[in-house]
C-alpha positions in Angstrom: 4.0 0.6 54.3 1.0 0.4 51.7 -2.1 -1.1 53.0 -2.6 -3.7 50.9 -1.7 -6.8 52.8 -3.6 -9.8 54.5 -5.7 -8.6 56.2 -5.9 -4.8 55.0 -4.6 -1.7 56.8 -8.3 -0.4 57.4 -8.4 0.3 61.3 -6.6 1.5 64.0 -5.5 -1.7 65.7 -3.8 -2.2 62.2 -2.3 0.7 62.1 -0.8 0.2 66.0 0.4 -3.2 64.7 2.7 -2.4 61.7 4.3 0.8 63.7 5.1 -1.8 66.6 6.6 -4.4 63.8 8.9 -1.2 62.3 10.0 -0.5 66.0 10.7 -4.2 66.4 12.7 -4.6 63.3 14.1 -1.2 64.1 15.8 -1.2 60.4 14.0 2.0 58.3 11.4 4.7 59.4 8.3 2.5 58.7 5.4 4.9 57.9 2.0 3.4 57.3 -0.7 4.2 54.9 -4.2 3.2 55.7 -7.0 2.5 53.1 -9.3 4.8 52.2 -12.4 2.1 51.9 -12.6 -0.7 54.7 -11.2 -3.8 53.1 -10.0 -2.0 49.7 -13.5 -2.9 48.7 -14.7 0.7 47.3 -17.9 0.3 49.4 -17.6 1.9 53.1 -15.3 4.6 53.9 -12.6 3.6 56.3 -12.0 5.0 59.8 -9.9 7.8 58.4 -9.7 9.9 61.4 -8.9 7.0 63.7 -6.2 6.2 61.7 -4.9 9.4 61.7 -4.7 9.7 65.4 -3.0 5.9 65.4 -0.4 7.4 62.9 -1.3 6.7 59.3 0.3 9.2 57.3 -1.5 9.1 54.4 -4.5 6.8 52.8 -4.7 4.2 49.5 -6.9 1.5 48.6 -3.5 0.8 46.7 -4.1 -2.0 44.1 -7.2 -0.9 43.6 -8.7 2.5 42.5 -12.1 4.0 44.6 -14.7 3.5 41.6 -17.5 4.9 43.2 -17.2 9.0 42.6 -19.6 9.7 45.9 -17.2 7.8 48.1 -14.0 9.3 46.6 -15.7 13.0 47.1 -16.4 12.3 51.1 -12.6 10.6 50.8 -11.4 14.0 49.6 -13.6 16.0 52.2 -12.4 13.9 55.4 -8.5 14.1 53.7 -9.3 17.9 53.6 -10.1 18.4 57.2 -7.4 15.6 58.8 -5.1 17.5 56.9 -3.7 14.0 55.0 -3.1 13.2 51.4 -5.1 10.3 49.3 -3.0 8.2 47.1 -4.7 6.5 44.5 -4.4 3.6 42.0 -5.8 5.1 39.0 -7.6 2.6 36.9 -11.1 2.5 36.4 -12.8 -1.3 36.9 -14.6 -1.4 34.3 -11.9 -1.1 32.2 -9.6 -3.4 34.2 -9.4 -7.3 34.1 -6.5 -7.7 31.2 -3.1 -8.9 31.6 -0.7 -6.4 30.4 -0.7 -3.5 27.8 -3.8 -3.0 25.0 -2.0 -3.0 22.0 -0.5 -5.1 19.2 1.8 -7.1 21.1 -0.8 -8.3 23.9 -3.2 -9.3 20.5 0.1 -11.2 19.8 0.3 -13.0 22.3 -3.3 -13.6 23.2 -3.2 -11.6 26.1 -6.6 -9.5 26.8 -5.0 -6.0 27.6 -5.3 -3.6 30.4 -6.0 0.4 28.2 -4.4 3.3 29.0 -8.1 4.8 29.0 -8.8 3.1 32.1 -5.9 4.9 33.8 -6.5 8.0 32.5 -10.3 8.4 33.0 -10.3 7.6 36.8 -7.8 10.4 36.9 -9.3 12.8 34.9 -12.3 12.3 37.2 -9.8 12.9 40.5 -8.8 15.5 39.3 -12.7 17.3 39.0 -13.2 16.3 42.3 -9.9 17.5 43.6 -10.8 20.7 42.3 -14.4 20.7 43.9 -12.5 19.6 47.4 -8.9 21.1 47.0 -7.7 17.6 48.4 -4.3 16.7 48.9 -3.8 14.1 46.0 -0.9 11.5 45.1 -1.1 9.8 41.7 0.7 6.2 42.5 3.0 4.8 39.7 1.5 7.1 36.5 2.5 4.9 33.2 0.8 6.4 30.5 1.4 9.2 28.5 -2.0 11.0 28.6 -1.8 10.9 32.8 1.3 12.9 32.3 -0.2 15.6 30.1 -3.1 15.5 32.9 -1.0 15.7 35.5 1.0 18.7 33.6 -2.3 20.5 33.0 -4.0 19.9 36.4 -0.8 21.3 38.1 -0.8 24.7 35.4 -4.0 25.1 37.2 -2.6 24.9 40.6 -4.8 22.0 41.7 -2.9 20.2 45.6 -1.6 17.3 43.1 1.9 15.0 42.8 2.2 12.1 41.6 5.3 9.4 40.9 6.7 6.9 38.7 8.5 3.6 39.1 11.5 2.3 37.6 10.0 -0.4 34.9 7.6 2.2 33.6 10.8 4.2 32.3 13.1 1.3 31.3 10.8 -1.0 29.7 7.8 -1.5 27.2 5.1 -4.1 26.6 7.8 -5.9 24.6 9.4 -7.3 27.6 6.5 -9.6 27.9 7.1 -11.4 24.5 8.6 -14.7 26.4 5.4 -14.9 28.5 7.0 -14.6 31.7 5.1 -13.2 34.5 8.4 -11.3 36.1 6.7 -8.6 33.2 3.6 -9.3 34.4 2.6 -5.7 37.0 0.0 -3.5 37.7 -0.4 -0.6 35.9 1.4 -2.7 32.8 4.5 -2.3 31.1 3.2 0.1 28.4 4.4 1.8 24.4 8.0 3.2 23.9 5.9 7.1 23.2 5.2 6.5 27.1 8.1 5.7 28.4 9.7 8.6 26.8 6.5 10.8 28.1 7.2 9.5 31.5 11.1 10.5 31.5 9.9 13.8 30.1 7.2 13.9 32.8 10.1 13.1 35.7 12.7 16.1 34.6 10.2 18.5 34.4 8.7 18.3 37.9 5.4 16.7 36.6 6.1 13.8 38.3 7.8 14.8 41.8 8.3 11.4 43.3 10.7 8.2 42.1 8.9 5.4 44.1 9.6 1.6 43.6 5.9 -0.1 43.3 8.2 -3.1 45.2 5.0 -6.1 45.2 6.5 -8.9 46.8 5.4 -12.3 45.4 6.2 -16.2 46.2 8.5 -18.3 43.4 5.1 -20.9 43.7 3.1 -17.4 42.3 5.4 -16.1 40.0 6.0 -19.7 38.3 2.6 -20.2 37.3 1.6 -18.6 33.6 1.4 -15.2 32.7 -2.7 -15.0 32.7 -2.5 -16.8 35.7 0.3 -15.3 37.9 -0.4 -12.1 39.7 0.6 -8.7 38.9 3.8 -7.4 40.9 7.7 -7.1 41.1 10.4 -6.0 43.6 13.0 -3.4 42.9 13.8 -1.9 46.1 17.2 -3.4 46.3 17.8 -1.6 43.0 16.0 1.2 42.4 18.9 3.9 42.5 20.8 2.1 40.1 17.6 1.5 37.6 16.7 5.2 38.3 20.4 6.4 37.5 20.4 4.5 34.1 16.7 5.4 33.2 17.4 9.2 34.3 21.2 10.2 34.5 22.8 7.7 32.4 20.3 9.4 29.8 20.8 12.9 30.1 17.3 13.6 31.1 18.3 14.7 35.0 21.0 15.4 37.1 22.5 14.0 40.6 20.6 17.0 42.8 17.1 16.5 40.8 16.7 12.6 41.2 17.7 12.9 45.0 14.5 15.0 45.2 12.3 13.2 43.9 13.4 10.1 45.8 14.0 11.8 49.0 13.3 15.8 49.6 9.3 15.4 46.8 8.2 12.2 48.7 9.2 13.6 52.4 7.4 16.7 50.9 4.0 15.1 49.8 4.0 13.5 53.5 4.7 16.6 55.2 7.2 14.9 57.4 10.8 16.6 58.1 12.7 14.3 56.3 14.8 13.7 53.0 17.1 16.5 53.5 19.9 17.1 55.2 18.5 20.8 56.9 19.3 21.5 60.4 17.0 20.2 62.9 15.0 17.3 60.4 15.8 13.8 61.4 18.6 12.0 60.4 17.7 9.6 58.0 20.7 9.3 55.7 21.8 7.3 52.9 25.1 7.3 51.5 26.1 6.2 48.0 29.1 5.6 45.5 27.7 6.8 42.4 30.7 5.6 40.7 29.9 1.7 41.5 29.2 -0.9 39.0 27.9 -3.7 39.9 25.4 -6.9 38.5 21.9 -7.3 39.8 22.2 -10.8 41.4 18.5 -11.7 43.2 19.7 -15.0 44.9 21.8 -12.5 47.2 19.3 -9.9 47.7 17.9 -9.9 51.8 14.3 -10.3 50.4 12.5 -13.3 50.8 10.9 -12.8 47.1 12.6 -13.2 44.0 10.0 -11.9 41.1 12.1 -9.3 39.6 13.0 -8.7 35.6 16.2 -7.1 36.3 18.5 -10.0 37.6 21.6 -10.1 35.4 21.7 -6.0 34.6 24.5 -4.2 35.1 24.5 -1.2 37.0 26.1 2.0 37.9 25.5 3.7 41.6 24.4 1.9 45.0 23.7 2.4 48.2 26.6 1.8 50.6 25.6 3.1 54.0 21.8 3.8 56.0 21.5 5.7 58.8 18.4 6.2 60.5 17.5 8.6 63.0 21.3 9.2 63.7 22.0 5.4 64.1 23.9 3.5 61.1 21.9 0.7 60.2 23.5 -0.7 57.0 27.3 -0.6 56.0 28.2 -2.8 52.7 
């Protein structure tokens, strides 16, 4: 659960509250994620080791990347000693502020464009500073090309770093936002066709460990008003493993036992928790699929309350047929 909600995951009473709603709902393992600055604001670090104790498993101003370079240091040197891992949202703010991709087609359509650069220099920075502290560190949704090379050169070095992708960033480019609708419209943007392809390269090489959804949740009142307008987000979480099996498999750039890594056993991993795998003795979170199933993306029968996703009408191979969580089924199509 990322932390960027109304108001904020910055405290432990916060913390206490969303791990009481999972129990409630008692539907998924629900593991919070507390922000690293109080408010998301970049201006006061957040009680860290509080939030540790409450059971945050990791920390992200998510949304919004920590500009100020002195707080993100003491970030990495508290992360260091709790033991935790800091996720960020690479883009630096001064660079921020557009609507989707820099480029031609954003100059099309009159769009003011959110750079690659902006991306890329916050996380070249990290990555100094995660040298300097030898911090845990989780790059959230990566969608450029240069962050992949980065991310490829920082690991060479053995630098504590993963990272992940989501499933628009290697299915579709800046082209989808042509008709002007804001279902395109997310945060980092849809980006070029040379980073897509980087990205997929990035994923089957083990530069990018973890297959994550970026699901953002928005209403139809939000989503309905015009791109510059609308704000950034979509949901996929209903159909990641059939976007990841046509962005990955379907491709030839994975197999079966590689993507279940990287959206299981990698992201269990980066958490340190004993999950994602079927080992003896690690809790029995299971989810069973027919990889052989085709079926049409249909939102208006989706369980979510939302409905601001790009992919309604696909057609898809592989789904999810059966969770179990800690040893108790909890969904059977």
């Amino acid at each position: 659960a990322m932390p960027n909600t109304h108001p904020p995951l910055d405290d432990e009473p916060a913390i206490h509250y969303v791990l009481q709603r999972g129990r409630q709902a008692d539907l998924a393992r629900v593991l919070p994620v507390g922000c690293i600055t109080k408010g998301r604001e970049g201006k006061e670090l957040a009680e860290m080791g509080m939030m540790t104790e409450a059971g945050a498993v990791a920390f992200s101003d998510d949304g919004e990347g920590v500009a100020s370079s002195s707080i993100m240091q003491r970030a990495m040197q508290y992360a260091r000693m709790l033991d935790t891992v800091l996720m960020q949202h690479c883009q630096d703010p001064d660079l921020a502020g557009g609507h989707m991709n820099s480029g031609a087609i954003a100059v099309r359509l009159g769009l003011a464009g959110l750079a690659a650069a902006g991306e890329e220099i916050m996380l070249r920075r990290d990555l100094e500073l995660v040298e300097r502290t030898r911090c845990r560190y989780h790059v959230q949704h990566v969608s450029s090309a240069g962050s992949v090379e980065l991310l490829r050169q920082a690991k060479a070095e053995g630098l504590p770093v993963t990272a992940e992708a989501a499933p628009h960033h290697l299915l579709m480019t800046d082209a989808a936002c042509m008709g002007y609708d804001p279902n395109y419209k997310m945060n980092p943007p849809l980006r070029s066709a040379r980073d897509v392809e980087a990205l997929r390269a990035g994923v089957a090489d083990g530069t990018i460990d973890c297959l994550a959804t970026d699901h953002a949740p928005h209403s139809a009142e939000e989503k309905e008003l015009e791109f510059s307008l609308a704000p950034f987000g979509i949901i996929s979480l209903e159909c990641a493993l059939g976007l990841y099996v046509k962005a990955l498999i379907s491709s030839g750039a994975m197999d079966w036992p590689a993507l279940i890594a990287r959206m299981a056993t990698n992201p269990a991993r980066v958490l340190r928790r004993p999950l994602g795998t079927l080992a003896v003795g690690c809790e029995a979170d299971v989810t069973i699929i027919d990889p052989n199933r085709r079926w049409t993306v249909k939102v208006d029968q989706w369980r979510s309350r939302s409905r601001n996703c790009p992919y309604d009408g696909w057609k898809l191979t592989a789904q999810a047929v059966t969770t179990i969580v800690a040893g108790r089924v909890k969904y059977e199509r």
